[in-house]
C-alpha positions in Angstrom: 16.3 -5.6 2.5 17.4 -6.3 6.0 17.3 -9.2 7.7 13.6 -9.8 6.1 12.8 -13.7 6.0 8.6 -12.9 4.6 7.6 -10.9 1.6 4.7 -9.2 3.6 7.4 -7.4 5.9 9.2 -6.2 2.0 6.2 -4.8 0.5 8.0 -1.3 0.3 10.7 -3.3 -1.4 8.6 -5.5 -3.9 5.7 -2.5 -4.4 9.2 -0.6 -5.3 10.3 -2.9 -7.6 7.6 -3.5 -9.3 6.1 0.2 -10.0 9.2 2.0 -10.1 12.0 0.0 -11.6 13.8 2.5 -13.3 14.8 4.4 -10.0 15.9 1.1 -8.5 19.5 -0.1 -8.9 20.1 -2.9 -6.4 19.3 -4.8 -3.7 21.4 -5.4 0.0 20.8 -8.1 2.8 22.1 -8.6 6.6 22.8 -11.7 7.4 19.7 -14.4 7.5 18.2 -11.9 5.1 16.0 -14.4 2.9 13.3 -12.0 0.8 14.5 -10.8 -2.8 13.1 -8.8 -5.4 15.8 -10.2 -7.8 18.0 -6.9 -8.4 21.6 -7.0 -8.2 23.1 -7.9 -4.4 25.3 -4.5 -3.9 26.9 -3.1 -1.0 26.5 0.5 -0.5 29.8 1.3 -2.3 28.9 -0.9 -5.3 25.7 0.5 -5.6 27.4 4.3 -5.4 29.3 3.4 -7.9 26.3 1.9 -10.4 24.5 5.4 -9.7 22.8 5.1 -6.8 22.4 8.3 -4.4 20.1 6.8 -1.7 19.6 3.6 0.5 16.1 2.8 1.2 14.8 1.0 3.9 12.5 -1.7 2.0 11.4 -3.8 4.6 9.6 -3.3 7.7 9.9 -4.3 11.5 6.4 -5.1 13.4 5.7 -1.2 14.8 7.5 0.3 12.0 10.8 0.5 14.0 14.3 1.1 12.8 15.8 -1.8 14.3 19.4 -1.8 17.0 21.1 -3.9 14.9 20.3 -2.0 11.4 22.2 0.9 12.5 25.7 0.1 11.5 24.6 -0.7 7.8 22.6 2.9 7.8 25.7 4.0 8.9 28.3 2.2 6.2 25.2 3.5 3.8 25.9 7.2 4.7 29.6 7.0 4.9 29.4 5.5 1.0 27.9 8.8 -0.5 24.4 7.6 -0.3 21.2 9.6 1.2 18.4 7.5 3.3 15.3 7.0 2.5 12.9 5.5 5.3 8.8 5.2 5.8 9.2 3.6 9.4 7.4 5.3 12.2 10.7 5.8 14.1 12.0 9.1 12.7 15.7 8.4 11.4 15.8 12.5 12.3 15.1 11.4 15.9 17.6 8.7 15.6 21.0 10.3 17.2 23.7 8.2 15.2 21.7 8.5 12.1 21.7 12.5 12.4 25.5 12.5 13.7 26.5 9.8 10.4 24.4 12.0 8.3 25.9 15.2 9.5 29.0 14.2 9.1 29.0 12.6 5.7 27.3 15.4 4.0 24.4 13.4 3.7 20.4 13.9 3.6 18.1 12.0 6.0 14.2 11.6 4.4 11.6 10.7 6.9 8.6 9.7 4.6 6.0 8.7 7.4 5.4 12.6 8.2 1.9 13.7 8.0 1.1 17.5 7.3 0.4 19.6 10.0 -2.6 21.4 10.9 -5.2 18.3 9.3 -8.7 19.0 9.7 -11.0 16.4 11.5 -13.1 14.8 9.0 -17.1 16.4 8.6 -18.6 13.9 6.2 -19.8 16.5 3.7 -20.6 14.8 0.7 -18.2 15.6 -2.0 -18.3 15.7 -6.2 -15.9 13.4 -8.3 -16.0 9.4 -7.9 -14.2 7.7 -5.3 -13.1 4.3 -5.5 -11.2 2.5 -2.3 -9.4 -0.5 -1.9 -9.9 -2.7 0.9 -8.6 -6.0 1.8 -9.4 -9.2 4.1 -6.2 -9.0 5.5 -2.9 -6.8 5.8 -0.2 -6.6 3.1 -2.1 -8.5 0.4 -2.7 -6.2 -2.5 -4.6 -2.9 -2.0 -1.8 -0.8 -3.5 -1.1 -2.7 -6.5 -4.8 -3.0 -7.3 -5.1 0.6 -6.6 -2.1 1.2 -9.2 -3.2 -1.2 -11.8 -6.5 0.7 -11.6 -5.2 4.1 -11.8 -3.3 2.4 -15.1 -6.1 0.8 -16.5 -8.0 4.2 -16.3 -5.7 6.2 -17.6 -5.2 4.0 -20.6 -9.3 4.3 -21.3 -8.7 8.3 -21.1 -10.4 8.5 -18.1 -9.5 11.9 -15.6 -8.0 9.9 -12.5 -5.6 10.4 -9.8 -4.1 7.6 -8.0 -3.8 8.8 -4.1 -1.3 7.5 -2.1 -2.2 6.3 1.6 1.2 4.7 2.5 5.2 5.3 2.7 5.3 2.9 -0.3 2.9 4.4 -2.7 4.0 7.8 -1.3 7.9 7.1 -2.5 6.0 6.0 -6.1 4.0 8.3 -6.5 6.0 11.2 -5.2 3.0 12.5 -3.0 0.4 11.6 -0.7 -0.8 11.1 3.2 0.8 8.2 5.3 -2.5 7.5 6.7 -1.7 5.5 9.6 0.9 8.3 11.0 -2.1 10.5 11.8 -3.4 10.6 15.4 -6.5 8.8 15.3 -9.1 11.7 15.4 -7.7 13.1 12.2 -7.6 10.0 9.8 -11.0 10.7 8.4 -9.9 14.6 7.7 -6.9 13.4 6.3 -8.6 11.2 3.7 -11.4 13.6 2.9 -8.3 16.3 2.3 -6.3 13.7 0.1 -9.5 13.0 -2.2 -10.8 16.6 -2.0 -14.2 17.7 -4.3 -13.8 17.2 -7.9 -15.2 17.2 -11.4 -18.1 15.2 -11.6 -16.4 12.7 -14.2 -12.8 12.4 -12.4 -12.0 9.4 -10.6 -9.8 9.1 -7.5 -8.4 5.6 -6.8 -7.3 5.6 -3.4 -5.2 3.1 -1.5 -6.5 1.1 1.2 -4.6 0.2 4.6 -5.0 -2.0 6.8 -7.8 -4.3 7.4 -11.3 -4.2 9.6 -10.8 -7.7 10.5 -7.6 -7.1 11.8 -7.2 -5.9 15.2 -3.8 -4.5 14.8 -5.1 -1.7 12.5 -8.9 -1.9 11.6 -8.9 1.9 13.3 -7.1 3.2 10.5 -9.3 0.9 7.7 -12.4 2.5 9.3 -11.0 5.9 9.8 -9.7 6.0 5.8 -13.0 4.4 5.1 -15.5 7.0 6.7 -12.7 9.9 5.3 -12.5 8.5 1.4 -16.5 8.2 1.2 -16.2 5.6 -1.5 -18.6 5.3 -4.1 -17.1 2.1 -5.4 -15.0 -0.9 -3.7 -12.6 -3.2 -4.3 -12.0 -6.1 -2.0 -8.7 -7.6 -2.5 -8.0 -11.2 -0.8 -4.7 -13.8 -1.0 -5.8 -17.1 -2.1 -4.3 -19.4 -0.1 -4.1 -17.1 2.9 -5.8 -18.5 6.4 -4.7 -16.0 9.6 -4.0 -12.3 10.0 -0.6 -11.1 8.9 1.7 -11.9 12.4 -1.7 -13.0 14.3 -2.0 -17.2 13.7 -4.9 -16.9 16.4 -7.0 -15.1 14.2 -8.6 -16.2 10.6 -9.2 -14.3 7.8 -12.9 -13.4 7.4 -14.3 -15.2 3.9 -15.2 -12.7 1.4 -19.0 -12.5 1.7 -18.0 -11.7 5.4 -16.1 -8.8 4.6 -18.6 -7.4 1.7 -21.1 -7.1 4.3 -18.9 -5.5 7.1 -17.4 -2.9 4.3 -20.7 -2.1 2.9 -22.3 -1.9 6.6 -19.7 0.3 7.5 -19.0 2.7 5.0 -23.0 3.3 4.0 -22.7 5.4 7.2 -21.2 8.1 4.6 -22.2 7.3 1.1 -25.4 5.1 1.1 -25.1 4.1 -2.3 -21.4 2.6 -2.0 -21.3 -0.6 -3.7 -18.6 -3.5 -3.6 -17.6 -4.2 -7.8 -14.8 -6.3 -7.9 -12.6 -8.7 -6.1 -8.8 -8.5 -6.9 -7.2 -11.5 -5.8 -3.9 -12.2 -5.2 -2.8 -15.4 -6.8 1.1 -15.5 -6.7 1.3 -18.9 -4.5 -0.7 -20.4 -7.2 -0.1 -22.3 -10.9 -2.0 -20.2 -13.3 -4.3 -22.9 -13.4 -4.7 -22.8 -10.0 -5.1 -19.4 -10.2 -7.8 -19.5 -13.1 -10.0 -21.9 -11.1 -10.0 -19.5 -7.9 -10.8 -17.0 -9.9 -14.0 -18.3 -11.3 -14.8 -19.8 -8.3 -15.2 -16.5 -6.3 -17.3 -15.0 -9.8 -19.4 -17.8 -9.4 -19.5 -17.4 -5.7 -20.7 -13.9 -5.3 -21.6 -12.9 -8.8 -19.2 -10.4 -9.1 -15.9 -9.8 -11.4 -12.3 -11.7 -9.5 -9.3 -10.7 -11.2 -5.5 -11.1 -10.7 -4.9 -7.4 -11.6 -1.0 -8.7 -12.5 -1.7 -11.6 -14.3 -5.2 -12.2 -16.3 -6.1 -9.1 -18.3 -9.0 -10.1 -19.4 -10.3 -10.7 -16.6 -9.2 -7.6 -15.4 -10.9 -6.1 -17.7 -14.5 -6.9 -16.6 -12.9 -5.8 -13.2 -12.6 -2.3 -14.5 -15.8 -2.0 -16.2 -17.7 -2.7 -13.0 -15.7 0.0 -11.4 -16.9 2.7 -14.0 -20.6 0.9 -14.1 -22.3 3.6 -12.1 -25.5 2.4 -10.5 
């Protein structure tokens, strides 16, 4: 967990917890470390000896750096039995005392944020099978666990899906997948049309957005996955409560007819008959009651389903039948 003090920097950590909890055995801070996803606080030897065989790095610096003062813990990691496990842009492999620890302790050093070689620069063929993208308002607010409820939800109707993983977090779930926002920039759109390749007409891909196109951090890789997925169905997800751009407090987050228009505008360019079905909010700062009236507020808004994928399935419900309502 680091020295983490918001949950948007821990999503690997929370998504983790949360959609793979039977490979997770505990939890370990540096000091001022104030996020928790309420597993057991053990040190590296502690956790060796509960079964653990790998540390991973849950929480995230701004740039996706392994930060100076990290080290030392990676190190104590490695020199208590356990592999390490990291989606951050710096490479541990390219991280000298990381490879000499590692080497030295028998130890294994995975680097998840690798793209494949050799990607192909996107051509905007249209493609067979159904598409359906995630996209948010903002940064770290709920495009992978709507993607993974979805995927659930689908597979629980009997419907042929495949959730596809765009990110080091729903890579490590689901075991496979393209860290989008590792690709150089003229292959992002080749790398999502190879992640959601041609398919059966009635299979579904759910595909996890990144970023945002209102945030100018990282709306090049929101448009690039965009153009790349060729959607035939979206999802915007939103935080209630939530008024600026994750780390930018100079920039507000775009209201939600806003961004319907920007993601329809945009990603008609591939797929003309891309619709928006659903918003999937994000309600955890909210009462349930709190969170019911929001809810109905944006349906009554822009006449569309609004769900809290985690917490009203019911309404989640309606969210997945527009989803498979085919116009």
């Amino acid at each position: 967990m680091g020295d983490a003090t918001e949950a948007g920097f821990a999503k690997t950590a929370l998504g983790l917890k949360d959609w793979a909890p039977e490979r997770c055995v505990g939890e370990w801070h540096l000091p001022g470390g104030s996020v928790f996803t309420g597993l057991p606080e053990l040190a590296p030897r502690q956790a060796y000896a509960e079964g653990a065989r790998a540390l991973l790095i849950g929480v995230a610096a701004v740039g996706g750096a392994i930060m100076p003062h990290w080290l030392p813990a990676l190190v104590e990691a490695l020199e208590a039995g356990l592999d390490l496990i990291s989606g951050m842009h710096t490479r541990m492999a390219d991280t000298p005392v990381l490879v000499e620890a590692a080497a030295r302790c028998g130890r294994r050093l995975y680097d998840v944020r690798t793209p494949p070689k050799n990607l192909p620069i996107g051509k905007g063929n249209k493609r067979s099978g159904r598409r359906l993208l995630t996209v948010g308002t903002d940064c770290a607010l709920g495009k992978k666990y709507t993607a993974l409820a979805l995927t659930t939800a689908l597979q629980a109707r009997d419907v042929a899906v495949s959730f596809r993983a765009t990110g080091q977090t729903g890579i490590m779930i689901a075991g496979a997948g393209i860290p989008i926002d590792a690709v150089v920039s003229d292959f992002v759109a080749g790398a999502a049309e190879l992640l959601s390749p041609a398919a059966d007409g009635a299979h579904w891909d759910i595909i996890e957005g990144q970023g945002s196109l209102f945030h100018p951090s990282f709306a090049g890789v929101s448009l690039g996955l965009l153009h790349g997925s060729q959607p035939d169905v979206l999802v915007l997800c939103h935080e209630a409560g939530r008024t600026h751009m994750l780390g930018l407090p100079d920039y507000p987050v775009p209201s939600l007819k806003e961004a319907i228009e920007l993601h329809l505008a945009l990603a008609r360019r591939v797929n003309p008959a891309v619709r928006v079905a659903a918003v999937s909010l994000n309600t955890s700062q909210l009462s349930d009651a709190e969170a019911l009236a929001a809810i109905h507020a944006v349906r009554e808004e822009l006449g569309i389903p609004c769900a809290d994928p985690l917490r009203h399935p019911v309404e989640f419900a309606a969210v997945v039948d527009a989803c498979l309502a085919m116009a």
